[in-house]
Every structure is written in C-alpha cells, then in structure tokens.
N, C-alpha and C positions, 0 to 999 in steps of 0.2 A: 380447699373448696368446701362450704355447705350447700347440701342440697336442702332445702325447707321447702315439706307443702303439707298441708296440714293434716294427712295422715302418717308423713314421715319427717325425721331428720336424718342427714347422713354426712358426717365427713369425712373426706378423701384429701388423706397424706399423703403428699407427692409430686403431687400435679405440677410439670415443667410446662404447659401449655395448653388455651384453651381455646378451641375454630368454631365459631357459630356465625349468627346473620340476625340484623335488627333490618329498619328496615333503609336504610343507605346502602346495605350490600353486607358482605362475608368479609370476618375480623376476625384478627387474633389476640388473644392476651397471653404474654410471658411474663416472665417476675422482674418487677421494676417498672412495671405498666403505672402509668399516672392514674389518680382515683378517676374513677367513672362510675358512670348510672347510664343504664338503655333497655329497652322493653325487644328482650328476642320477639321474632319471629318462631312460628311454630315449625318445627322439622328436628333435623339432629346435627348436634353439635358433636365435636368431639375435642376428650382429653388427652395427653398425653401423660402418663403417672413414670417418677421414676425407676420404679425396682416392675413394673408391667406392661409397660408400653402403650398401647392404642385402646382406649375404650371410647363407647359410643353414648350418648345420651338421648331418649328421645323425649323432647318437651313440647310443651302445647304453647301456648305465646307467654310470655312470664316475664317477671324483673330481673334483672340482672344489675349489681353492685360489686364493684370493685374496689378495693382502701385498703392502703398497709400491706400487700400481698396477701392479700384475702378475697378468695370470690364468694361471692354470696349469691346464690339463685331462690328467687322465692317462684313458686309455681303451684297448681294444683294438685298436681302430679308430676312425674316422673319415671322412665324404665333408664336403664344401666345395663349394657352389654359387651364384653370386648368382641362378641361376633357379629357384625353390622347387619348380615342375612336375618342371624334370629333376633336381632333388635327389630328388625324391617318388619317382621310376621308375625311380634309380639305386638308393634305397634296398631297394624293392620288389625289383628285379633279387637283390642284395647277399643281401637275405634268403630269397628263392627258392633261391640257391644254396647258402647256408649249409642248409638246409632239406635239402636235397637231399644235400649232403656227409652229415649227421646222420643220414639213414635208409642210405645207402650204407657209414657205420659200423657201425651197428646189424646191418645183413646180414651183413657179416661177423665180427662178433663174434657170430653167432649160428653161421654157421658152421662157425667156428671151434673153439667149444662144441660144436656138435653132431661132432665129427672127436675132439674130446677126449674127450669120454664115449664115441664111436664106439672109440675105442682103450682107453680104461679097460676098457669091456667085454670089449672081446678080451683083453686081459693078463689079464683078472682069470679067466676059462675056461679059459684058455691052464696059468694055473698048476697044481700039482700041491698038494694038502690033505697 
C-alpha cells in the first residue's frame, strides 16, 4: 500500500486486506482484487498487515487506486493507528483544529473586507466630482 498526501508518503509492507467505504457501501480488497479506481468516503478504513494484524486509517474523502496488487491512496492527509480509540480522539483532535483554523480564516477575511470597504469609502468622499 502507499499512502500519498502531500505532506507525506508512506509504504506499508504487508497488507493481506483492506475495509473502507466509497460511496455504494463498505468493500474490501484482498490480493488478486481486479484493477480499480473509487473516491472513499471520509471515516476509517481498515488494514490488515501480515507480521501485525489490525491497523486503522483515518482519511478524509480521497482517491483510491488499485493495479498489480498495489494500493495507492492519494489523500490530503492521513492518521495511522492500530488502536481504533486513539485513532478515534486523534481524529476528533485533527478535526477540532481544522475547525478552528476555518473560523480563524473566516475572521479575518471578514476583516479584512470590512478595512477594504472601510478604505473604498474614504477614497471615494475623499474624491473630488
């Protein structure tokens, strides 16, 4: 499997099976799976590794590519956990903060806008007819 999102890459040796969800429902891919292409849904998937057992993925809506026994997930991100709880609370975490960045954009593009129209208006009194 590679994980690609553009501040990482990762790949995992192993993997006898992978359980996610696009959006027709919850599938699995084993080795000898026929090539495919499908856009997950956002939540967690999970692998199966053989020398580890059970890990968790948590992705946000992303591509997924299957060819030659090879998965390929392209995503923004990415978390990796074989503890599903602390995948659960890193996610949670992850998304609170994203949450937070979003409204601390929003503020100052507001603003920002309110300093521009605050200027439009003066230039525009300012001028002479």
């Amino acid at each position: 499997m590679h994980l690609q999102s553009p501040e990482c890459y990762k790949r995992v040796d192993g993997m006898t099976s992978f359980v996610a969800s696009d959006e027709s429902g919850s599938f699995g891919i084993l080795p000898g799976h026929e090539r495919m292409m499908t856009v997950l849904t956002a939540g967690i998937a999970r692998i199966f590794l053989l020398k580890s057992g059970a890990e968790y993925l948590g992705l946000p809506e992303c591509f997924l590519y299957f060819v030659d026994n090879e998965l390929f997930i392209s995503t923004s991100m990415f978390l990796r956990d074989k503890d599903y709880a602390n995948l659960t609370r890193a996610l949670k975490k992850k998304i609170d903060e994203e949450a937070q960045l979003r409204l601390e954009m929003k503020e100052t593009i507001r603003r920002v806008e309110a300093a521009l129209l605050k200027e439009m208006l003066r230039s525009s009194t300012e001028r002479p007819l």
